[in-house]
C-alpha positions in Angstrom: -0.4 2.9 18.9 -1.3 3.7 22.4 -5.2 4.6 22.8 -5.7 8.6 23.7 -8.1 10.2 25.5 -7.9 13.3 23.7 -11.3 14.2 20.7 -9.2 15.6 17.7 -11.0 18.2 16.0 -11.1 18.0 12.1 -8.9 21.7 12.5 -6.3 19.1 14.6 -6.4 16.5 12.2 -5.8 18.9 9.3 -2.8 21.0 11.0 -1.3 17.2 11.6 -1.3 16.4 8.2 0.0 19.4 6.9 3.0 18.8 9.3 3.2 15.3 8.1 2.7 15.3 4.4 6.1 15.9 3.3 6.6 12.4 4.8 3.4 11.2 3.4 3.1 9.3 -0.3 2.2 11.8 -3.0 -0.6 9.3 -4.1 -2.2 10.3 -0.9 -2.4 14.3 -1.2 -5.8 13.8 -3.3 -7.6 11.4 -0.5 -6.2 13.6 2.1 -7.6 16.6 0.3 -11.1 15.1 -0.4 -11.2 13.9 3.4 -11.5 17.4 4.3 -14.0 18.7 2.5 -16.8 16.5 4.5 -17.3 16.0 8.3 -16.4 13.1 10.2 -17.3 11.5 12.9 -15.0 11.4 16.5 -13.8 8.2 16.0 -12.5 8.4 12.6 -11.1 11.8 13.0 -9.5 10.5 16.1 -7.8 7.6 14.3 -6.4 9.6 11.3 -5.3 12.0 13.9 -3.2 9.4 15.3 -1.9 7.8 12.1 -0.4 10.8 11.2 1.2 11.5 14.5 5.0 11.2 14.4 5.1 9.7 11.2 7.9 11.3 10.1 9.7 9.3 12.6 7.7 6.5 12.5 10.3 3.0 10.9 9.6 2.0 7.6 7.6 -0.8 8.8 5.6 0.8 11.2 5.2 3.6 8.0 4.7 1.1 5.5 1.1 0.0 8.2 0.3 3.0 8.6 -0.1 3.9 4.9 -2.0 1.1 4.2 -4.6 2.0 6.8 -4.0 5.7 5.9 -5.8 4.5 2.5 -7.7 1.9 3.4 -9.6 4.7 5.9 -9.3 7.6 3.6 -10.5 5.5 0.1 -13.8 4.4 2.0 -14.8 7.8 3.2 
């Protein structure tokens, strides 16, 4: 993934994975859902941003990496 320059706010990060979660495992709703109910800092809100963006289109081995650090990320917050 290409680096951005752009600070996601946890409101960006949110309205992404709403968009996304369809797509998303069903495993990862309740991590996803904890996630939000505590602040973060820029850099992590900034890389969940960008691990949800375009996954929908995202091939399954590009979707299958970004699950794995989806909850890798998500389980250690």
């Amino acid at each position: 993934m290409s680096e951005c320059k752009l600070n996601h706010s946890q409101a960006d990060v949110k309205s992404k994975y709403e968009s996304q979660a369809a797509f998303l495992p069903e495993e990862m709703k309740p991590l996803f859902n904890r996630f939000f109910e505590n602040e973060h800092t820029q850099a992590l809100l900034n890389e969940v941003f960008h691990l949800l963006k375009k996954y929908d289109l995202a091939s399954e081995n590009e979707k299958s990496e970004r699950t794995n650090r989806l909850n890798l990320v998500l389980k250690n917050v």
